[in-house]
TORKOL-4160 file (C-alpha; in steps of 0.2 Angstrom, whole numbers, padded with zeros to 4 digits, m for minus):
142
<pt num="1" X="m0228" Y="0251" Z="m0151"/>
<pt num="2" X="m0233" Y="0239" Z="m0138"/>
<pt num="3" X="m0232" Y="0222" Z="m0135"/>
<pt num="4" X="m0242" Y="0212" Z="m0128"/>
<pt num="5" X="m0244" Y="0191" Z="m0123"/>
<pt num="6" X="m0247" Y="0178" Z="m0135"/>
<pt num="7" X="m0262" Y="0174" Z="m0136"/>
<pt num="8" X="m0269" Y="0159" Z="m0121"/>
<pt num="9" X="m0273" Y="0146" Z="m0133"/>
<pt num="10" X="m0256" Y="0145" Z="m0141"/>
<pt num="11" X="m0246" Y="0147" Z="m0124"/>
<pt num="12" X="m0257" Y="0130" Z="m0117"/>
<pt num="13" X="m0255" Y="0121" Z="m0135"/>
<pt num="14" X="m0234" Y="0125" Z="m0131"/>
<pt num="15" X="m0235" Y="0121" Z="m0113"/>
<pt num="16" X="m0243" Y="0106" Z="m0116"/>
<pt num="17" X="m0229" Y="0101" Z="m0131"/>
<pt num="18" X="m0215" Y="0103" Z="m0119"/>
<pt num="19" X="m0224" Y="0092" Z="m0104"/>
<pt num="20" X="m0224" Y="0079" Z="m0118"/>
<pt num="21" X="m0205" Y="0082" Z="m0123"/>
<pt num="22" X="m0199" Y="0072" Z="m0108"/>
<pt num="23" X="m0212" Y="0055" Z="m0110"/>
<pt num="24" X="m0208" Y="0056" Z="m0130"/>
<pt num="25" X="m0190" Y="0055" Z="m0126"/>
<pt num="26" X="m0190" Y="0040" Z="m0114"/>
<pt num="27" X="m0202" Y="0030" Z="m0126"/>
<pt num="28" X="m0188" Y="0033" Z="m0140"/>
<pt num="29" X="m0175" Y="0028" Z="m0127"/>
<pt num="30" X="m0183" Y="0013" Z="m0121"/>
<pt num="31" X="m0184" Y="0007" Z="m0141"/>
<pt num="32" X="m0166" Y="0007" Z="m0142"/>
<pt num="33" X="m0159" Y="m0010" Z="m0139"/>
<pt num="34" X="m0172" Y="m0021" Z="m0134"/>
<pt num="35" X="m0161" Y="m0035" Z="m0134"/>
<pt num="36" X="m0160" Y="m0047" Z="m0120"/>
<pt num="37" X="m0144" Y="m0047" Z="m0109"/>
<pt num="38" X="m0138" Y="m0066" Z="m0105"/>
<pt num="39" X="m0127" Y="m0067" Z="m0089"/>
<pt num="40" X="m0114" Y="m0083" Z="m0091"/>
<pt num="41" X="m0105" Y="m0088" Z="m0073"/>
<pt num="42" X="m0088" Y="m0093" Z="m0076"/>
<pt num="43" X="m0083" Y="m0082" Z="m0091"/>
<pt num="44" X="m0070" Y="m0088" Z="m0102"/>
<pt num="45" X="m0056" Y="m0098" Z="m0095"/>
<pt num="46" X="m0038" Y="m0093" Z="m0087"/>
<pt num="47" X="m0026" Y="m0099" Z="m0095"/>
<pt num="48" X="m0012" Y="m0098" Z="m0080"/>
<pt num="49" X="m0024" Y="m0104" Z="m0070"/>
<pt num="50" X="m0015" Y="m0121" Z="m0066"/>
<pt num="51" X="0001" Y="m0112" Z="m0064"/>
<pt num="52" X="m0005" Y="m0100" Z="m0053"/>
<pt num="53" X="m0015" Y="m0116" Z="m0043"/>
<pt num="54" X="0005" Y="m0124" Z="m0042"/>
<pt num="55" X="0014" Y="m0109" Z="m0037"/>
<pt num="56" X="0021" Y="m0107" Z="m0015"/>
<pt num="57" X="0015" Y="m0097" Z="m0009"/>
<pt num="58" X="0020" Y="m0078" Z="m0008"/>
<pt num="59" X="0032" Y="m0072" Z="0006"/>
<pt num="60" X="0029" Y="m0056" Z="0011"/>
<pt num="61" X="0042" Y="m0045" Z="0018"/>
<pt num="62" X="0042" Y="m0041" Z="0036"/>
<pt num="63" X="0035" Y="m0024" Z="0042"/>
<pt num="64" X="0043" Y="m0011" Z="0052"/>
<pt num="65" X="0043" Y="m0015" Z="0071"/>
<pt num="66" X="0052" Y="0000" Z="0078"/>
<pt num="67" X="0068" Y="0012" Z="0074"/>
<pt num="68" X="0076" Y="0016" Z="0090"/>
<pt num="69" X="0092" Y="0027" Z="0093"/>
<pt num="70" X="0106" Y="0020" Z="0103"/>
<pt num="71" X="0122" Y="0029" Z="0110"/>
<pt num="72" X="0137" Y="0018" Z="0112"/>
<pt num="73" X="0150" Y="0019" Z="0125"/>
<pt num="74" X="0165" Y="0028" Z="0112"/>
<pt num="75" X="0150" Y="0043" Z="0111"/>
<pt num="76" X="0144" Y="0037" Z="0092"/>
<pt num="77" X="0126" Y="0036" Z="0088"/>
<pt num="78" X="0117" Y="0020" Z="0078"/>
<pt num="79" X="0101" Y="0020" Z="0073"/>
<pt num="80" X="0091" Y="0003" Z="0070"/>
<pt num="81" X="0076" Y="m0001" Z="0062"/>
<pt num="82" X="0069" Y="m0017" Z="0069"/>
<pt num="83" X="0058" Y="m0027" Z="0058"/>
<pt num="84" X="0043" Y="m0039" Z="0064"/>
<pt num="85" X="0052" Y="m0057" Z="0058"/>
<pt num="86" X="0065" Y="m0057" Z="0074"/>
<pt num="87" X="0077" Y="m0061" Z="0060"/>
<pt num="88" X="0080" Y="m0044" Z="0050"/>
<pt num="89" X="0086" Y="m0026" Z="0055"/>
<pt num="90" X="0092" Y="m0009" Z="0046"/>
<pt num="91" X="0108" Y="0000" Z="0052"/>
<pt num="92" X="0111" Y="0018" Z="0051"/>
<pt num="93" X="0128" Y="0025" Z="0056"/>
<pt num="94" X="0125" Y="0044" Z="0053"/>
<pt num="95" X="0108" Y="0047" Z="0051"/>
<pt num="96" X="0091" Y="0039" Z="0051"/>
<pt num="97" X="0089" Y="0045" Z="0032"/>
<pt num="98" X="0106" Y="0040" Z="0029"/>
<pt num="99" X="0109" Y="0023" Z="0018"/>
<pt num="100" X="0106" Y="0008" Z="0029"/>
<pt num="101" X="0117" Y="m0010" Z="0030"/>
<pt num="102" X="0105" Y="m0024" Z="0028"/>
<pt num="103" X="0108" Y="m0038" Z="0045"/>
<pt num="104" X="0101" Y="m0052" Z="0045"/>
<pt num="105" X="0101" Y="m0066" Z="0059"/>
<pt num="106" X="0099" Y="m0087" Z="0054"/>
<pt num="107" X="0085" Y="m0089" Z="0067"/>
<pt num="108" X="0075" Y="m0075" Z="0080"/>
<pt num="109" X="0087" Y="m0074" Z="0095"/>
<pt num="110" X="0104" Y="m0075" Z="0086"/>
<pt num="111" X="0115" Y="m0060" Z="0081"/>
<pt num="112" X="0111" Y="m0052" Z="0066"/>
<pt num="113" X="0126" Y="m0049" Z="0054"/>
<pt num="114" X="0129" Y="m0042" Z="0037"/>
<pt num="115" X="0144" Y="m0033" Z="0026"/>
<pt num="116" X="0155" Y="m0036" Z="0041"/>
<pt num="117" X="0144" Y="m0027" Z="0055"/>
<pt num="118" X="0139" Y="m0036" Z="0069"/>
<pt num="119" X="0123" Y="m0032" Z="0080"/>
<pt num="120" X="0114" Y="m0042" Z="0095"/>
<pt num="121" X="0099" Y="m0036" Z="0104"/>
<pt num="122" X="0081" Y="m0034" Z="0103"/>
<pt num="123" X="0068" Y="m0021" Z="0097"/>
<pt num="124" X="0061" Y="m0019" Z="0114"/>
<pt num="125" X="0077" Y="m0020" Z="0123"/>
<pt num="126" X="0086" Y="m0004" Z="0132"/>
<pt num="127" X="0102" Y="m0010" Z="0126"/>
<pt num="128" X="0112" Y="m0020" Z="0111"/>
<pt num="129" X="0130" Y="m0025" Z="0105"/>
<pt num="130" X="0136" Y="m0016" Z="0092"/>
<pt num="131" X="0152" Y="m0024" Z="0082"/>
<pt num="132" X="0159" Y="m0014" Z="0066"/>
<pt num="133" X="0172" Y="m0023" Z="0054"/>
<pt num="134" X="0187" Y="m0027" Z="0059"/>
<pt num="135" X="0182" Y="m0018" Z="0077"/>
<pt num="136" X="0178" Y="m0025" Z="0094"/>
<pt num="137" X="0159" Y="m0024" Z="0100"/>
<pt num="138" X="0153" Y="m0011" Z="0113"/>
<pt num="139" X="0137" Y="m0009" Z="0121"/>
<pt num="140" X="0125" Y="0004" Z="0116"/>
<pt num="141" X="0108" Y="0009" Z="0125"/>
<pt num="142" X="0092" Y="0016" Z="0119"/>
């Protein structure tokens, strides 16, 4: 038995069908949905719109500045993180992973304070003061 090729009439009438495929199926795409799109500016309105207009502005919290290591004169170690406001640092008395005390200073320049601990310095100072509760302050450089 052997086979042989289709005949050359029926393979062009078959080629030709399947060049058409592709143009038939756009024309039936392109019939889908011939409605016309309408583009309105504004879109519907907000309805906290006028509280949103009234409301202060947002205070953003202040970014991290530097964390520097300081050893103090009885031999401990302190770690602060200084933040970029002049008015907020972290504390760490073991390590820098360890749970922080939140200072705070009124204004930039004063000493920052909180949970009884005591701190004056700057971020880009070699030394600060440290103070702990109920202790007396002693110096601490970078």
């Amino acid at each position: 038995m052997t086979l042989s090729a289709p005949p050359a009439k029926e393979s062009a009438a078959m080629h030709n069908a399947l060049r058409a495929l592709p143009l038939v199926a756009l024309v039936a795409l392109a019939a889908c949905d011939n409605k016309p799109t309408t583009i309105v500016a504004g879109g519907p309105a907000d309805p906290t719109a006028n509280q949103i207009a009234s409301a202060p502005p947002v205070k953003l919290p202040p970014a991290l500045l530097a964390t520097k290591s300081y050893r103090c004169k009885d031999n401990s170690l302190v770690y602060i993180d200084w933040f970029n406001d002049g008015t907020t640092a972290n504390l760490h008395l073991k390590k820098k992973d360890a749970a922080a005390v939140h200072l705070e200073a009124p204004t930039a320049g004063q000493p920052y304070a909180g949970e009884g601990y005591e701190l004056t310095g700057k971020a880009d100072s070699g030394s600060i003061t440290f103070k702990t509760p109920g202790g007396s302050g002693q110096s601490c450089d970078a």
